[in-house]
N, C-alpha and C positions, 0 to 999 in steps of 0.2 A: 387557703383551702377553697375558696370561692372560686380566686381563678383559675385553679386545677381542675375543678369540676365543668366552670361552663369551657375551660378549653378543649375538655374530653369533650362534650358534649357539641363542639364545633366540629369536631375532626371526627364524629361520628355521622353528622348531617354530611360532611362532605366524601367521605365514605358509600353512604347513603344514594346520594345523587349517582356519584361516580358508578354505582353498579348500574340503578335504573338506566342510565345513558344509554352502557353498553348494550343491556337488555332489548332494548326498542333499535329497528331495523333505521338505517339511515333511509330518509324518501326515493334514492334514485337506486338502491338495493334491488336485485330478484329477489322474492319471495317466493321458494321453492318448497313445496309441503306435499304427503300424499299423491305423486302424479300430479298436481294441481302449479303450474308455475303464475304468477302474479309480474307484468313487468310494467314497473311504473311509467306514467308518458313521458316523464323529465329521464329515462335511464337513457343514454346509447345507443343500446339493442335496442328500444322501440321503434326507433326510426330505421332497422336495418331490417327490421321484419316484412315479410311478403305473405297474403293469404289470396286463393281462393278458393269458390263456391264451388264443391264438388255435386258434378253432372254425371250423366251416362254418354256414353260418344257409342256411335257404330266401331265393332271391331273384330276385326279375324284376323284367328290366332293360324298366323303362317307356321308350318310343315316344310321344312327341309330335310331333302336325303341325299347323299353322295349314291352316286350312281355306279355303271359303264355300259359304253357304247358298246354295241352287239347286232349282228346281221341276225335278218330274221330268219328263224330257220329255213323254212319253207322258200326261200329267196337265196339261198346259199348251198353248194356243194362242193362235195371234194370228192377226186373222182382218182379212183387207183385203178390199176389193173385187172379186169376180172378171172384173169388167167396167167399163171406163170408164162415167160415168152419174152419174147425179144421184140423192142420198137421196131418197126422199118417205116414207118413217116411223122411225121406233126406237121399237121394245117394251122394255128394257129401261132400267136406270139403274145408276150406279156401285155396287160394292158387292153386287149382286142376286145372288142363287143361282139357278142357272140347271140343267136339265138336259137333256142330249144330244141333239137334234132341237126343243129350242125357238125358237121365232122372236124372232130379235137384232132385224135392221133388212133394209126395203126399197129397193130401189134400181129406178130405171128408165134402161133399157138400151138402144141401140138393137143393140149386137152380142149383146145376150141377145132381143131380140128376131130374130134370124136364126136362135142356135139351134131356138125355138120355132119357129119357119117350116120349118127341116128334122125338124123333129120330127113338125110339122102334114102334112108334104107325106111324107115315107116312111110317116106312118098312114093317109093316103089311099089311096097307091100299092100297099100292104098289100092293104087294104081292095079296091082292083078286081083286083090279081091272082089273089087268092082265089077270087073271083064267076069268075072266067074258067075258074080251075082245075077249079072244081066244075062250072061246065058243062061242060068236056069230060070230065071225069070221065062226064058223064051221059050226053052223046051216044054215046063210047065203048061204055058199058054198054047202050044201045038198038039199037046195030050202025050209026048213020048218023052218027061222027066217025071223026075219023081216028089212030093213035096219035100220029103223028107231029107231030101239033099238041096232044096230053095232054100229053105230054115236053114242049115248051115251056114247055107253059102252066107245068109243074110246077115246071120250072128258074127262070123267071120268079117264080114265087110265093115260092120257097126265096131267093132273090136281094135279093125287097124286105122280106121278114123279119128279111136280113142287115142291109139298110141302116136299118130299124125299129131293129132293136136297138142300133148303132152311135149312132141317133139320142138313144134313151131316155137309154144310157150318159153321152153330152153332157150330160144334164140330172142325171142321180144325180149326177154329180160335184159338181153345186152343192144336192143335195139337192132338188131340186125337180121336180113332176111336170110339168110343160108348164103347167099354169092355162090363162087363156083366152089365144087370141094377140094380145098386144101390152100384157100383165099385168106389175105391175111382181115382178121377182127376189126373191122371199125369202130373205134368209139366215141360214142356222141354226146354230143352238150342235153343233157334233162332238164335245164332250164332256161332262161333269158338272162343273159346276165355280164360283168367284165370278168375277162380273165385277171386276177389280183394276184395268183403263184402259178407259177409255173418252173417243171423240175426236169421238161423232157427232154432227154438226148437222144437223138436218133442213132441206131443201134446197139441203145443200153438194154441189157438183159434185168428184166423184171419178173420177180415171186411174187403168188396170186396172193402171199400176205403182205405186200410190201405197204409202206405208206403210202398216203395220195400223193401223186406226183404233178395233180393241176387241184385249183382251187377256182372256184365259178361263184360271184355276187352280184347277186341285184341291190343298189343300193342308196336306191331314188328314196325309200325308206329306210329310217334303221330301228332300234330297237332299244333304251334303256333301262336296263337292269339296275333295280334301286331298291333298296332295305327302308320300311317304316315303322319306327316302334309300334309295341302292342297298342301303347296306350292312345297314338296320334289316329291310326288305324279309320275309327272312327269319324275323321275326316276328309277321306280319299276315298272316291266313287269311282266306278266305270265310265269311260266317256269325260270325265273331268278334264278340263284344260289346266296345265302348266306350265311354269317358266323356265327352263333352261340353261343356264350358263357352262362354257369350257375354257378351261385356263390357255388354250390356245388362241382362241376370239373371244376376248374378254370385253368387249366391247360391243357384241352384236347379242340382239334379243332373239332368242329363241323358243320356240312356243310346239306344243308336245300334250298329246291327251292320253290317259288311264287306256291301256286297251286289257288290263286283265291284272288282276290281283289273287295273289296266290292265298289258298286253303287252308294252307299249314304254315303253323306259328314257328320257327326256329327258337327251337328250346335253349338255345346256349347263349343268343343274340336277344332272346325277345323281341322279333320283329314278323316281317309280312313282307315279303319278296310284293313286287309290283315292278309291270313293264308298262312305260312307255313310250309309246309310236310317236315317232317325230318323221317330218318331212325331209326330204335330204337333198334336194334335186340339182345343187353342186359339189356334191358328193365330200364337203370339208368335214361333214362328222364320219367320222373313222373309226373299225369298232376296233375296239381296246380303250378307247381314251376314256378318262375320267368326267364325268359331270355332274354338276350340284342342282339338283331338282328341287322349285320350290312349288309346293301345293296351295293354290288357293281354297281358303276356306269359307262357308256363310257367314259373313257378318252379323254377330248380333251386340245389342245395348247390354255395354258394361261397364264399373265405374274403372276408371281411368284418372292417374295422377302423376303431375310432375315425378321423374323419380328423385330430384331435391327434398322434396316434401320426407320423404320414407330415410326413417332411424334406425339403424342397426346397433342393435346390443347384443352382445353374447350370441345366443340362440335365436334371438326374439327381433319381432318387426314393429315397430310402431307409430303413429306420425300424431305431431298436436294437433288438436281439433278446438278450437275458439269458443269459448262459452261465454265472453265476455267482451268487452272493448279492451281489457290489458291483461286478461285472463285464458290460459292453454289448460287442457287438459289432456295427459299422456293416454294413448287411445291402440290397444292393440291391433293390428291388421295381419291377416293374410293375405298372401299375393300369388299370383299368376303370372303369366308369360311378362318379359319386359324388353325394353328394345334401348337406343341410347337418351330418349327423353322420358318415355312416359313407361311405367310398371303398370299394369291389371290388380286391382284388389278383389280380392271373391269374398269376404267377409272383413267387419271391422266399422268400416264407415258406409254411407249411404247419401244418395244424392239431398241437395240443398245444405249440408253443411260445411261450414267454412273449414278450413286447414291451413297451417302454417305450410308455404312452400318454398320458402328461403327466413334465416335465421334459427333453425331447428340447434343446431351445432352448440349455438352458446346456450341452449339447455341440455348438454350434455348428463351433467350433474344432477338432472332430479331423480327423485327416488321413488 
């Protein structure tokens, strides 16, 4: 009976033991509890782990927008017909530098030749109202008119002056002076610029709605048209200088400042139209081409961290923060802009505390 009792009583101590063993953590174990990881200096991991001292660093947050290339208005025309009519010359060829009142191409008209007829006929009408005025101007002055035929004449004269000018006007619009009547329409270059299309055949019959048949650029400058969010909005000035790139010269820096930014938000896009002005003075930017505008912005102190260091879980961001010599503590953050080393934090941690920035991974697991 004896030895039954203390054999029970052996195989309960060793029972005993056996559980306590398990219970208590072996020395080179994580201790992982509440967010709080523990790793011993004899485990592994302690020797694979990396921290440091989070600082503030200067940083501006770059703004990029896809663009295109575009002649400036004011620097570009396209020039149709101003009358139905038939070509009978072209001074120019594709390609040509042209400048502002040189002669493009001739056309004959017969609704430009009506203008000229009223042109021809209020300089006539001109011309005898005059003659009439100053005779009675004369008579007047000799005592053998009447005033009351001066005042006519006057009003008369003042009348087809009106209708003179009204006429000439007809003709500036097309640049041209009347020539002789029934001369064929020249028409002229309104700007400085290369010719870049050109569609004219000499004796092709043209309608005054027809398309343009020449195209005229200056385009020493061009113009970028580029989309920036609502929210970036806020860091793109007038006058600002940017950087440029096009997938055609991928390899040459290009540099382009803010010359206006538009008023209105595009409701469907949430953005802000902005152009701009870049140099062109070998004329390799070509409008239609695609371009990726980067904005510089002011640099200001933010905290900044390995993107190693940052934990992704489900939803959520967080990186260890060091409370001890072999102690982590799981440390929620928000983040900001990120590039391929370092992410922006805007809340979460603050400068002079340490952070785990390699070894994060084998604390997957804490809770």
């Amino acid at each position: 009976m004896r030895k039954t009792v203390l054999t029970m009583v052996f195989l309960t101590l060793i029972t005993s033991c056996k559980n306590s063993k398990s219970e208590v953590p072996q020395d080179q174990d994580l201790l992982i509890k509440n967010g709080q990881v523990t790793i011993p200096e004899n485990n592994p991991i302690f020797k694979k782990i990396k921290t440091q001292i989070v600082t503030e660093q200067e940083h501006s947050d770059g703004v990029v927008s896809a663009g295109t290339i575009q002649a400036i208005p004011n620097h570009y025309a396209e020039i149709a017909s101003p009358f139905s009519g038939r070509i009978t010359q072209s001074f120019i060829q594709l390609g040509q530098n042209i400048s502002a009142g040189s002669p493009l191409f001739e056309i004959l008209s017969s609704d430009y030749f009506s203008v000229q007829k009223d042109y021809t006929d209020a300089l006539n009408d001109v011309q005898l109202a005059e003659k009439n005025y100053r005779r009675q101007q004369d008579l007047v002055k000799h005592g053998v008119g009447i005033q009351k035929e001066l005042d006519e004449a006057e009003t008369d004269f003042k009348n087809k002056k009106t209708s003179l000018s009204n006429a000439s006007s007809a003709l500036k619009v097309y640049n041209s002076k009347g020539g002789g009547l029934g001369s064929p329409l020249v028409v002229r270059a309104p700007i400085n610029g290369e010719i870049i299309s050109n569609k004219i055949v000499n004796g092709q019959y043209l309608k005054g709605d027809a398309d343009p048949v020449m195209i005229i650029a200056e385009l020493s400058k061009v113009w970028i048209s580029g989309d920036v969010k609502e929210k970036d909005i806020r860091f793109v000035n007038t006058g600002d200088q940017v950087s440029v790139k096009v997938s055609a010269y991928p390899d040459r820096n290009i540099t382009g400042k803010v010359y206006h930014i538009n008023e209105i938000v595009d409701e469907d896009t949430r953005s802000i139209k902005v152009l701009i002005e870049c140099d062109n003075p070998d004329r390799k930017l070509k409008p239609g081409m695609y371009a990726t505008v980067s904005f510089s912005t002011t640099p200001e102190k933010t905290v900044m961290i390995p993107i190693t260091a940052l934990i992704q879980q489900d939803d959520s961001q967080y990186v260890w923060v060091k409370t001890s010599k072999s102690q982590y503590a799981k440390r929620p953050v928000t983040t900001g802009e990120t590039d391929q080393k370092t992410v922006r934090i805007t809340s979460g941690i603050k400068p002079g505390e340490t952070i785990m920035t390699e070894g994060g991974i084998y604390m997957l697991d804490a809770k």
